[in-house]
Every structure is written in structure tokens, then in C-alpha cells.
C-alpha positions, -999 to 999 in steps of 0.1 A, spaced: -108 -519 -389 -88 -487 -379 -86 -456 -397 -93 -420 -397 -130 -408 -395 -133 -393 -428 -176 -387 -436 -208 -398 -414 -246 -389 -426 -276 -401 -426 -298 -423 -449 -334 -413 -445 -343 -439 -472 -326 -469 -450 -332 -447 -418 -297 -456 -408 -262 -434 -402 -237 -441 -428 -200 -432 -418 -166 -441 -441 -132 -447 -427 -101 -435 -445 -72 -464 -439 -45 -463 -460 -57 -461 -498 -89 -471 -489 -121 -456 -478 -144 -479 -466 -183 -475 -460 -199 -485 -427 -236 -486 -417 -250 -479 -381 -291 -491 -380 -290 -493 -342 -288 -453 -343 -324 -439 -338 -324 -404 -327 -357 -390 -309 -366 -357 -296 -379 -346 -256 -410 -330 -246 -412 -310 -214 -443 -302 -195 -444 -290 -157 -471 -315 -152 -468 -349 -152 -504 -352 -164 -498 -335 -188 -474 -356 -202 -489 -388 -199 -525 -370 -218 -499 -362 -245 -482 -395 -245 -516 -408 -252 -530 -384 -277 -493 -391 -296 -503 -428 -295 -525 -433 -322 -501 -415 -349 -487 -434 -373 -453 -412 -375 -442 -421 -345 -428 -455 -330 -423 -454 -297 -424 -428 -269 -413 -433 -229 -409 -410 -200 -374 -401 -189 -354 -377 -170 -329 -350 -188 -313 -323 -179 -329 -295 -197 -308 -262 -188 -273 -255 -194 -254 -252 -154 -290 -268 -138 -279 -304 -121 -316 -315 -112 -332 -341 -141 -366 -333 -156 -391 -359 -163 -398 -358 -204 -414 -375 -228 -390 -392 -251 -401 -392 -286 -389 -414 -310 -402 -410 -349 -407 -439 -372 -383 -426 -396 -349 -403 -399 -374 -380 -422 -404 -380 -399 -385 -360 -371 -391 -325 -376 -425 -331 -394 -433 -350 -352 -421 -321 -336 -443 -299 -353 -472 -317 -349 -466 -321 -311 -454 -283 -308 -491 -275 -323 -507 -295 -302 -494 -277 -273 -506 -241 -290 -470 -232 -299 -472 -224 -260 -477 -254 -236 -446 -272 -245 -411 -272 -245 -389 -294 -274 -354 -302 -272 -332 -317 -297 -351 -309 -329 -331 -293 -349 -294 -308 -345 -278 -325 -374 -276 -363 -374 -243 -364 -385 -235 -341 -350 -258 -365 -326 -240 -397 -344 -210 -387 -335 -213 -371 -299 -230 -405 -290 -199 -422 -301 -174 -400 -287 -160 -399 -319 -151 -364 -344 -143 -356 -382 -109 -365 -387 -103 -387 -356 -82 -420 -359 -111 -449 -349 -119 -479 -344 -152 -502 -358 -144 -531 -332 -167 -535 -310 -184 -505 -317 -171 -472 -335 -148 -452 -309 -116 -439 -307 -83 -430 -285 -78 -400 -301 -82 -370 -284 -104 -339 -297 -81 -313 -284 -47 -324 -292 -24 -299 -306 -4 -325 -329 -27 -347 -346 -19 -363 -380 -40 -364 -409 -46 -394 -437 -30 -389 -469 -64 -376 -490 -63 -378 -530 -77 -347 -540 -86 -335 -579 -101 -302 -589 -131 -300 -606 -143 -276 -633 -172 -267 -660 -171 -249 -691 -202 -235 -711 -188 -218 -741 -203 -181 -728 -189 -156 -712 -220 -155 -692 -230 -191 -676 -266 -197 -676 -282 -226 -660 -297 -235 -695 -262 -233 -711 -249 -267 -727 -216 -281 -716 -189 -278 -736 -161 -290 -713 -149 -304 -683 -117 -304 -666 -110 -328 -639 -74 -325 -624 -48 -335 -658 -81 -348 -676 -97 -326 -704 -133 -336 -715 -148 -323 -746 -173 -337 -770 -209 -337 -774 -221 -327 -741 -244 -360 -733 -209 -379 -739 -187 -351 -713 -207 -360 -682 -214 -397 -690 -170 -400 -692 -166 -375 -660 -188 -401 -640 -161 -429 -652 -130 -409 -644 -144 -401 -611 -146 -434 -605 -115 -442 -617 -93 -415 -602 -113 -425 -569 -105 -385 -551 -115 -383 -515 -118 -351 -525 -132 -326 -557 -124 -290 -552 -141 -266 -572 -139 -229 -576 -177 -221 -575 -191 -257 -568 -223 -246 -547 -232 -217 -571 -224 -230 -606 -202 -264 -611 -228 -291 -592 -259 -277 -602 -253 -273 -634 -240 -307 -638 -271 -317 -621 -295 -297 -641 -278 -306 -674 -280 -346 -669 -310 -341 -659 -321 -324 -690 -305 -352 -713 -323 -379 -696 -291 -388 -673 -292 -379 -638 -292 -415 -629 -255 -423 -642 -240 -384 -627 -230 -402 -595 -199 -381 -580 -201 -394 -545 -188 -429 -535 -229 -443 -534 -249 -448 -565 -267 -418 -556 -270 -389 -586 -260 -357 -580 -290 -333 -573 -296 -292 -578 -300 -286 -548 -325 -256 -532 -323 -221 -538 -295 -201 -521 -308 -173 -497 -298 -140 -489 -292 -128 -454 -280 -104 -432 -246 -104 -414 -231 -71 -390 -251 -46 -412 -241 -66 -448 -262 -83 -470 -248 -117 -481 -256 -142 -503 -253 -181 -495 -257 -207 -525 -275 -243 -521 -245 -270 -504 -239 -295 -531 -227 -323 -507 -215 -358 -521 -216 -394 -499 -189 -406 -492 -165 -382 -506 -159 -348 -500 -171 -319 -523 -146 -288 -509 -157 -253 -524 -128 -230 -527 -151 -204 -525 -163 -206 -493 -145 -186 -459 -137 -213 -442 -115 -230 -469 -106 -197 -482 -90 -184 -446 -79 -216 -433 -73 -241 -466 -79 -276 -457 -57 -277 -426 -81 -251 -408 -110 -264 -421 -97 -299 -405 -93 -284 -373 -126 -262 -373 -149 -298 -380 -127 -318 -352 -138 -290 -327 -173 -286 -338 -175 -323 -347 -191 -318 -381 -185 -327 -412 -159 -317 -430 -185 -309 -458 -206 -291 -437 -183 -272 -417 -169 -256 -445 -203 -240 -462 -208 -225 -422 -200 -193 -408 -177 -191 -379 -204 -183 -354 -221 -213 -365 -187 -231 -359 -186 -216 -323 -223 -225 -317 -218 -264 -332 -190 -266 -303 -212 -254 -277 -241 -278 -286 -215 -308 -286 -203 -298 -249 -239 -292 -239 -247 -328 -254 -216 -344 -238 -225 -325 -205 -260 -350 -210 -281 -317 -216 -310 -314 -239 -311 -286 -266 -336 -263 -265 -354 -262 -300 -368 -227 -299 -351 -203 -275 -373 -174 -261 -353 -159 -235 -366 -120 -232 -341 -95 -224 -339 -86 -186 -363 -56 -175 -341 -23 -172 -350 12 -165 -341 44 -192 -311 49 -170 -294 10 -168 -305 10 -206 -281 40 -212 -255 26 -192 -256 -12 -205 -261 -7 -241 -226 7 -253 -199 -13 -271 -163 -7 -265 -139 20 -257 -125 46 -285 -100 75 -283 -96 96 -311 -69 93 -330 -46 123 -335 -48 131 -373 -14 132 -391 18 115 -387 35 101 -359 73 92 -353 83 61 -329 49 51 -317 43 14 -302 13 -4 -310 -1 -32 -280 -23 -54 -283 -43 -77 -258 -44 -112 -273 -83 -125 -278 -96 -97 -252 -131 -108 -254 -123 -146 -252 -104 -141 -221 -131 -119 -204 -155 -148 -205 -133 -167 -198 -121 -149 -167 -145 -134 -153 -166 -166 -160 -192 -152 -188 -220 -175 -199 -262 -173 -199 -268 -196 -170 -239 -179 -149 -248 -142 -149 -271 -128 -124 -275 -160 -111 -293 -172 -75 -270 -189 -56 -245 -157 -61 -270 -132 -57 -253 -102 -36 -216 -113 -48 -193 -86 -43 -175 -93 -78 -197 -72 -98 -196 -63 -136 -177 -28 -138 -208 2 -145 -236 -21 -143 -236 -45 -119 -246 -73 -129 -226 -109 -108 -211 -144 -119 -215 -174 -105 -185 -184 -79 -196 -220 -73 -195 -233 -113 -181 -226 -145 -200 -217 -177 -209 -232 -208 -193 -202 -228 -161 -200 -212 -156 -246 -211 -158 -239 -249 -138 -209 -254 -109 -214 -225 -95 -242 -248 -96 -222 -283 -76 -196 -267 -50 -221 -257 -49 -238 -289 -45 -202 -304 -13 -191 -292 0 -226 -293 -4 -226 -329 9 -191 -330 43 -201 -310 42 -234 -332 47 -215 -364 73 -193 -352 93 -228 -341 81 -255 -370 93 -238 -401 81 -267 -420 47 -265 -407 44 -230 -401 15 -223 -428 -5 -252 -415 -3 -237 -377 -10 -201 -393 -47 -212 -412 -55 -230 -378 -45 -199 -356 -66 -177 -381 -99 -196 -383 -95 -199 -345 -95 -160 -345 -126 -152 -365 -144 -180 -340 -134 -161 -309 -142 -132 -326 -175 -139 -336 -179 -162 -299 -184 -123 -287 -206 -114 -312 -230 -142 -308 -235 -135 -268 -257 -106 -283 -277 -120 -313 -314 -129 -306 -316 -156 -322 -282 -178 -311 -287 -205 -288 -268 -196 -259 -273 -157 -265 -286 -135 -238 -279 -92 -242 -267 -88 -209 -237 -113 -214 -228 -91 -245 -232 -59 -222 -213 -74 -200 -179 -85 -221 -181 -46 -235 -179 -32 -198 -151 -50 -188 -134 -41 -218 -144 -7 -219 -124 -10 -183 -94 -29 -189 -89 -2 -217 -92 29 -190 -66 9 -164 -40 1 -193 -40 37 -207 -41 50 -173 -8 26 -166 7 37 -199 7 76 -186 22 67 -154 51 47 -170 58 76 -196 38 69 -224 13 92 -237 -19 78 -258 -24 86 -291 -51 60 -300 -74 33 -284 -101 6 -300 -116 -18 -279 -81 -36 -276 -53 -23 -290 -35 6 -277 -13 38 -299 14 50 -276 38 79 -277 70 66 -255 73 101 -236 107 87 -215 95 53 -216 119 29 -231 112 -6 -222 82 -18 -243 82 -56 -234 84 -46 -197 55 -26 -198 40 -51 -216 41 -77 -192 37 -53 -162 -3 -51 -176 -4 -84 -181 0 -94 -147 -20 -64 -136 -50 -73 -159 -47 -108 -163 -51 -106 -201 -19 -107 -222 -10 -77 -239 16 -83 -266 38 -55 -287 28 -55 -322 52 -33 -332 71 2 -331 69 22 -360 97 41 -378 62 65 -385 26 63 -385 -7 80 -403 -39 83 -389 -61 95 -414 -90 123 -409 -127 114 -417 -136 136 -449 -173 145 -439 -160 163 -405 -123 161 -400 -121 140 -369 -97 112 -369 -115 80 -387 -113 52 -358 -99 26 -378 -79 40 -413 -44 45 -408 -7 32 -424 27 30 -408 56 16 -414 71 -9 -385 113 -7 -372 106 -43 -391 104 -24 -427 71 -40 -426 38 -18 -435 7 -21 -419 -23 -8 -435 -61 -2 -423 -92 10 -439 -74 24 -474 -86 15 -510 -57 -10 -512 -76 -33 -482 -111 -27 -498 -128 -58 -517 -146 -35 -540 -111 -18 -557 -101 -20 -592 -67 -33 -594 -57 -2 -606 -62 18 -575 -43 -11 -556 -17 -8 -574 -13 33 -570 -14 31 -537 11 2 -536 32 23 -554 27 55 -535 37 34 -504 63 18 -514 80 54 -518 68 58 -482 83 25 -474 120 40 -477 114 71 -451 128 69 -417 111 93 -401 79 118 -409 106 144 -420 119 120 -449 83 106 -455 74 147 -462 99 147 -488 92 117 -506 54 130 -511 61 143 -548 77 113 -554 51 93 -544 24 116 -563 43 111 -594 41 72 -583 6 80 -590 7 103 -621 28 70 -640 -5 55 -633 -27 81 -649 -9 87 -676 -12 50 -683 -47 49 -683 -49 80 -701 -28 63 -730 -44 32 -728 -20 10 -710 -45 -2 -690 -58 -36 -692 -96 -40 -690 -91 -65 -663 -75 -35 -638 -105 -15 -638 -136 -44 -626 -152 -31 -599 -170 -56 -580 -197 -46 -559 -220 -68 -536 -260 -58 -546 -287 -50 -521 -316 -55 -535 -328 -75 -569 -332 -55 -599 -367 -55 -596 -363 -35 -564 -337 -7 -577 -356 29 -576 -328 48 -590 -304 38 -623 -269 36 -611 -241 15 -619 -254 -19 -600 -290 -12 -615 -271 -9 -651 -251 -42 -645 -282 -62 -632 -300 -52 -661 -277 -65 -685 -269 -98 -667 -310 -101 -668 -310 -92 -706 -283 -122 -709 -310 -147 -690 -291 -142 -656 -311 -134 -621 -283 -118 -591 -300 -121 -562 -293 -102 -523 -254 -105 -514 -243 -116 -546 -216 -96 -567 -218 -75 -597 -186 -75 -618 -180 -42 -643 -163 -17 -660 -171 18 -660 -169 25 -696 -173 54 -719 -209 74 -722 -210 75 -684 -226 40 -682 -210 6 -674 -206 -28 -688 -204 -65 -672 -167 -76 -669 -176 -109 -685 -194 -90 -716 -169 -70 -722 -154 -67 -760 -114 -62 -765 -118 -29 -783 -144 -16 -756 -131 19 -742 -134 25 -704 -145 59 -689 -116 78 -687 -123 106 -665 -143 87 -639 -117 63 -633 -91 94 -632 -112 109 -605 -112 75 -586 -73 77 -589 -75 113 -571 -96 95 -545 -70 70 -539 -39 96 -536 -63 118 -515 -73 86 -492 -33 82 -486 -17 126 -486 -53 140 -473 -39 149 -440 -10 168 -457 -31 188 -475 -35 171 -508 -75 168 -512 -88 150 -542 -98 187 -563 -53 192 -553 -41 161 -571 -67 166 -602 -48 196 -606 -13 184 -599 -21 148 -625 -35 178 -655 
């Protein structure tokens, strides 16, 4: 049979790999029981692995074990001899592992290949990925190729998928009331509502259920209510007779200096359960999120409850794999010995001018296209390539610290990322020339960018598996210098700088005239590509309120294009009330019909009376209740608050409802009147918000815009009484 890979998992009860085929309207099930995975155990000694080989012998977890050679460091050709482990069963494996890393006092040994998912090793050893057009005869393969540009995908049924409790509140004890699946409305005593979505399920046959909030409400609900009734046997979802379980707990965890929150995957067999929720979907819709599990060759299921520097890793553990390296299971790779001094000089991040505060006529923007990407890629980035022997003494040498790459072989890091940059501005070019399929090019070209993105960021966490610091310190030093040789290029071709972050460039032309010239002048000189964002009829770079400076990232300006770009404001924060977004909209769209800062000066009244329509219609009750939630992500659980504010207040009264928020979740509310607040989804209609709070939150957002003309929040307040 041919058709495109569209699931593979495994069955611990069967201790097989299960993967379906999507060809035509069918989806057909397929069952590999030759697949057995094992893990490897390193010892210098050969001794010492035979003693372990026959200390392992008499447990009864394991089936079989023999010696073998692998290559057990990414860029190192020479084989080790290792002791092949193979468990008795899919669901023995990490229990095995354990027991042998104990054995060894956490110490002696070395594991490889714990921890990867089945679904990843299935497919690696098959040469096969989510998505790909396969065969089953003789074996599962295909022809297609991982990193094509152009690929077509199967026609996939899709319905959406939601639950309905009666509450405004949904607990987890809370009896159904009604379903909706795609056109089909279920209501009805609640027993009879999940017994008939079972049967439409199977009837409509999806290959895939959307849902809004699948993983945090929809699934386990479902699960826990049929399993209250007695049911949970007939709640089968997938395309198995398997019932749809709860799942874990969720867990909160920390992400760049943010606490999130990440619910339990509700994952169905042999169809796909697609959270809209989640970023993936959300940034890339199911195009993206295609593309993202071909490259990481994972499911599509699990590759869209992942972040994308698990993505990023996922691809560099299938290279490593196809390369015929091992995995290490618990990397513990210290940080290189440095004195005070390389300490100082090594741990900075990336370069930073000052922005001049106020506004700016005819200033270009430039960009370099995936700076970080192409610096590892370049300059040949990668753990097992920096500082390595057989360069030692190169006189290419990291700018500031000097530190070497390799010259003889290319790194892990930069065979992953060289491609993604590619496939990156081909889909960007693609979607300036394929109208049709432009927003399908666009979510692929915008996934690939948080990857690369976060590729960088991952060089210099602890705990990533082909992390090491000085790779990190590395990519910021040769950015910090491509930044000083472009701006110092930009003054001797008659530009002067206004602003600079880590890869984008202000520029006041000062004589010069040809901006795509310049443009291409660095990137031949650099060897990145730097690209013109823009010119701008005018531009605002806004002050920092505690001191004055210019903040290093908040600005507006509007492009020759008509086309505003906005950083840092209220209107581009996740946490403002729709009524604040829509002031500032307002107060630029006046600004959107000035030429120059001499016009944009003169339309400032206009654009404060923008905002004073906006407090007079909150001040006479124009405003809807659903313009002024404020959502905020929580810290801490209620237990932990040591002060009563606004989150504490909303927490307490989810809690009072039977609801628990843990770590990274969000609060919804309204600040209403008697300086407290109340739960947007508790709210009554004739509930009256807090009228001067959310006035002085409207100051805020007219000061966040006019503050470097002189309009600080206390101004407006007077100028809106």
C-alpha cells in the first residue's frame, strides 16, 4: 500500500510500533513487532562490561544483551565497544536503565538512548517522517524527501470538537450538558451526550478533532465524566478501541524569566487530536505544524504540544541518530574553567545603542536575516567543534575571546540549522510569488523563525542536549562584531546611527541615498544578508519612565509603505484590555495620516481627543464588560500569595467556585467598583466596573504613546477632566 505517513506509536501492551497510512479516504492501521528498541551502556573497561553483562543476566526485565560498537560522541569517528541492552518489554525500558544506572553508583556508567520517543526511533530506523508519502512493500520506506520545499499533503477530514457544562465556571466535577461536534449538536441527559459523540465520531470518521482547550478542559473532562457514569470503556475517540484517559497533571515551568503553565497531552491512536491552543498550531496552523513534525520527525500530535526548542533539539537527535550516533541519556558537560577576567569578557549578550528619544523623519531600518543561525552556521558553531584538538592554535579565532572551530569537519549544530535557513527565505520569496499559497508559505517561514530563534538560545541552557556556554558566548561575540563593522560601514557611506539591537540597525541617511546598495555592500562584506525593512515617513523611540533613557525595544513609526510598525506599547501587550487597544489604535491611526514629525506634532490634539472619545465612553457606560478583562499569567498558587492584590482576589474566588489555577496559568477579570475585582466569567450584566482605575489606565496608554512630547500620565488626567 502507498500513502502518506499520517500517525506511528507504540503499543506497550502488544510491545509493538503501530503506524496508519492515509491513502485516499482511507486510513489504514499497520503493525511493526520486529521493532525492539534497546538502550547502550559504556564503560572504559571491557571487564567491566562483561561483569555487568553478567550481573544484568539473571533479571527478569531484560531479554537479551550483546556487546557492540557505537559511536558515542557527536563529530568522534572511532566506535566504542557497548553493551547493548535490550528490555523484555516497550514499558520495561526506562525502569532497565535505571536499575543499570544504580548499579553503576549514578557514576560508573554511561547510557545512551534512554530517553528518545519510540515514535522518533521507529521512524529514523525506517527512513521514514510524519507526513511523508510511503510505502508498506517490502518494508515501510519512502522516496520522498525530508527537505523538499514543495511537498503535497493528503486531503485530512477535520471536525471541531467542543464541551459545554452549563457554568460559567467549568469544574472538573461539572456534568455535561452539551456537545458540539462540527454541524452536530448533542444535548440530553449527559450519560446519553457522550455515549452518541462516540457514534458520530465514528461515523463522521475525522482524521482530525480540533478543539479550543482540548489538553486543559475538553479531553479530560470527557474522560473523567464517563468515567464517573460507569462508561469510560465506550468514550473511544481514537481509531482503536482504546478509551480516552485524563491524563497526568500539567506542570508549571520556567521559560526566559516567565513562568508557564503546560496541561496533560490528550493524544488519540490513530487520529489526530489538534489543540488550537497550543503555539505551534496557533503560529503556524496546520501547514506549519506539518512542516515542523516532517523536520523533527515526530508526530504530528506531539509536535504540536512542544516548544520550538524542543522542535530544534528533536531535529538534532534525528541527524545525530541518522549520523549512527548514540544519545547521551544524562549530559554532564561542566562549563570550561575561566579566570574573573575571560568571565567578564565571555559572559555578555549582544550589542545595544541607545536609542535617541523622540521622533525621527526618513530613517531606514536593516535587518540581518537569521543573524544567529548564520553565525553557526558560518563560522561552523557546534559543541564538539569549538576549542577542539586537532585545530588547537587555528588562527581563525572567536572575536574578544578566543576561543577556535574546527577546519577539518562540520558540526552537528550548523548540519541542522544550514537547511532551516534555506527553507526560510525560500518560503519567504515563495509567498511573495504563489499568491494562492502565500499564507501556507508564511506559517512555515514563521515557525521556522522562532526555531532558529530559540536554536540560539538552547546553545546556552544547561540542561539541552547539545548545549555548552561557550558556544552561546561565542554566537554573542561575533554578533556583538558584525554589529560594530556594519555601523562603522554605515558612517563611512553617510549614514549616521540612531539605534542598534543585536541585529537590526536605525539609520539616519546623512547624504546617503541608495539603501539597497548599501545593503548588499554589507552583505558581501559580512557574509550575512542584511535586508531593508523599511524607510519611515517618521519614527518614535520612546524614553524609559524610571530614568529617561531610551527603552531598547518600544518604539512606533510609520513606513513610506503607510504601513505602522509598533514595539513594546500597550497595543502589543497580551495582558491589555481591549479598551486600551483600541485607544491607542485610534490615537495612531491619527498619526497614521502625518508625513512628517512636523504634521505628526499637529495632529497630537487630535489624537488625545481620539482618546478622550474613549473615556468619555467608559465614563457613560458605553463600555462593554468584555473590553475591560484583564488577563494576567499567575506566579505563584493562591496558597503562596503574601500580599492581596488583584491576582490573589481572582484566585480566591475561582477557589471559592471549586477551581485550583496553578503556576503559568491565566487569571481573567474585571476591575470593578469598591477597588476590588471580579472573574470575567462571574461576572453579572448589571455589574459596574471601577471607573477611575481604568481611567487612569487610559492615561497610561496616551502617556506610553505622547510621553516624549511632554504629555506624562498626571498631563492627560488633566487634559480628559
Amino acid at each position: 500500500m502507498r500513502g502518506w505517513l499520517l500517525d506511528a506509536y507504540p503499543d506497550n501492551g502488544a510491545d509493538s510500533m503501530v503506524y496508519w497510512l492515509k491513502s485516499g479516504e482511507r486510513a489504514v492501521r499497520f503493525e511493526d513487532r520486529d521493532f525492539k528498541p534497546c538502550f547502550f551502556v559504556h564503560h572504559p573497561s571491557a571487564s567491566e562490561l562483561a561483569g555487568l553483562k553478567k550481573r544484568l543476566s539473571i533479571l527478569d526485565m531484560i531479554d537479551r544483551m550483546e556487546v557492540e560498537e557505537k559511536r558515542l560522541e557527536i563529530g568522534d569517528g572511532s566506535p566504542r565497544k557497548v553493551l547493548a541492552v535490550y528490555p523484555r518489554s516497550y514499558s520495561e525500558l526506562n525502569e532497565c536503565a535505571a536499575t543499570v544506572d544504580s548499579l553503576g553508583g549514578y557514576y560508573d556508567y554511561r547510557l545512551y538512548d534512554v530517553d528518545l520517543r519510540y515514535s522518533q526511533r521507529f521512524m529514523v530506523s525506517h527512513g521514514v517522517f510524519p507526513m511523508a508519502m510511503a510505502d508498506t512493500e517490502p518494508d515501510l520506506r519512502t522516496r520522498d524527501g525530508q527537505y523538499r520545499i514543495n511537498y503535497r499533503l493528503p486531503a485530512l477530514r477535520a471536525v471541531d470538537l467542543a464541551v459545554r457544562t452549563g457554568r460559567k465556571i467549568r469544574r472538573p466535577e461539572d456534568p455535561i450538558t452539551g456537545i458540539t461536534l462540527g454541524d452536530i449538536a448533542l444535548e440530553g441527559r449527559e450519560e446519553d451526550i457522550i455515549r452518541e459523540l462516540a457514534s458520530a465520531v465514528r461515523s463522521l470518521d475525522p482524521d482530525i478533532i480540533f478543539t479550543a482547550a482540548g489538553d486543559s478542559f475538553e479531553m479530560p473532562h470527557l474522560a473523567r465524566r464517563a468515567e464517573s457514569l460507569g462508561i469510560r470503556e465506550g468514550l473511544q475517540l481514537g481509531r482503536e478501541p482504546h478509551p480516552l484517559a485524563a491524563g497526568r497533571n500539567g506542570r508549571s515551568y520556567f521559560s526566559y524569566g516567565n513562568i508557564l503553565y503546560k496541561p496533560p497531552a490528550s493524544i488519540l491512536r490513530g487520529r489526530l487530536h489538534i489543540d488550537r491552543s497550543s503555539f505551534i498550531f496557533s503560529e503556524g496552523g496546520l501547514e506549519g505544524l506539518a512542516d515542523m513534525s516532517r523536520l523533527a520527525c515526530l508526530p504530528l500530535q506531539t509536535t504540536s504540544r512542544i516548544s520550538p526548542g524542543s522542535a530544534i533539539t528533536a531535529m538534532q537527535v534525528q541527524l545525530a541518530m541518522r549520523q549512527g550516533c548514540a544519545i547521551i541519556w544524562k549530559k554532564n558537560r561542566p562549563e570550561d574553567f575561566k579566570t574573573a577576567e575571560e568571565l567578564i569578557l565571555a559572559d555578555r549578550g549582544g550589542m545595544i545603542f541607545e536609542p535617541e528619544v523622540g521622533i525621527h523623519d526618513g530613517i531606514v531600518e536593516v535587518d540581518f536575516v537569521s543573524m544567529y543561525p548564520n553565525i553557526m552556521v558560518n563560522y561552523n558553531i557546534s559543541p564538539e567543534t569549538l576549542n577542539c584538538e586537532c585545530c588547537a592554535g587555528s588562527v581563525r579565532k572567536v572575536p574578544e575571546l578566543g576561543y577556535w572551530t574546527c577546519k577539518k569537519r562540520v558540526g552537528l549544530i550548523p548540519k541542522v540549522v544550514e537547511p532551516l535557513v534555506k527553507r526560510r527565505l525560500a518560503y519567504k520569496a515563495l509567498a511573495k510569488t504563489d499568491p494562492a499559497n502565500a499564507e501556507a508559505y508564511r506559517h512555515r517561514a514563521g515557525l521556522l523563525k522562532w526555531t532558529l530563534v530559540t536554536c540560539f538560545g538552547y546553545t546556552g541552557y544547561k540542561n539541552a542536549r547539545f548545549g555548552r556556554i561557550e558556544c552561546h558566548e561565542s554566537i554573542n561575540a561575533y554578533g556583538r562584531d558584525i554589529l560594530i563593522q556594519t555601523m562603522h560601514l554605515a558612517e563611512k557611506f553617510g549614514y549616521d546611527v540612531l539605534h542598534g539591537i543585536i541585529d537590526s540597525l536605525w539609520l539616519r541617511p546623512n547624504g546617503a541615498r541608495d539603501h539597497d546598495w548599501f545593503c548588499r555592500y554589507v552583505t558581501r562584506a559580512i557574509g550575512i544578508p542584511l535586508e531593508l525593512e523599511g524607510k519611515y515617513r517618521w519614527l518614535v523611540f520612546l524614553p524609559n519612565k524610571a530614568n529617561g533613557a531610551g527603552a531598547l525595544n518600544r518604539y512606533y513609526g510609520l513606513f513610506d509603505t503607510g504601513e505602522l510598525k509598533v514595539r513594546g506599547i500597550f497595543l502589543r501587550k497580551g495582558d491589555t484590555p481591549e479598551l486600551l487597544r483600541k485607544a491607542q489604535k485610534d490615537m495612531l491611526d491619527v498619526f497614521s495620516r502625518a508625513d512628517n514629525s512636523g504634521e505628526f506634532r499637529t495632529r497630537i490634539p487630535e489624537a488625545i481627543a481620539a482618546l478622550k472619545n474613549h473615556a468619555d465612553r467608559l465614563k457613560s457606560g458605553g463600555c462593554s464588560l468584555d473590553e475591560l478583562i484583564i488577563s494576567k499569567r499567575i506566579s505563584r498558587e493562591l496558597a503562596d500569595y503574601r500580599q492581596h492584590n488583584d491576582q490573589s482576589e481572582a484566585l480566591r474566588q475561582l477557589h471559592a467556585e471549586g477551581l485550583s489555577m496553578l503556576p503559568g496559568q491565566k487569571v481573567r477579570y474585571v476591575l470593578t467598583e469598591g477597588h476590588t475585582v471580579r472573574v470575567a466569567d462571574l461576572l453579572e450584566e448589571n455589574e459596574a466596573c471601577d471607573v477611575p482605575r481604568y481611567m487612569g489606565l487610559l492615561c497610561r496608554a496616551g502617556e506610553d504613546l505622547l510621553l516624549p512630547f511632554g504629555y506624562s500620565e498626571e498631563k492627560i488626567k488633566d487634559i480628559l477632566k
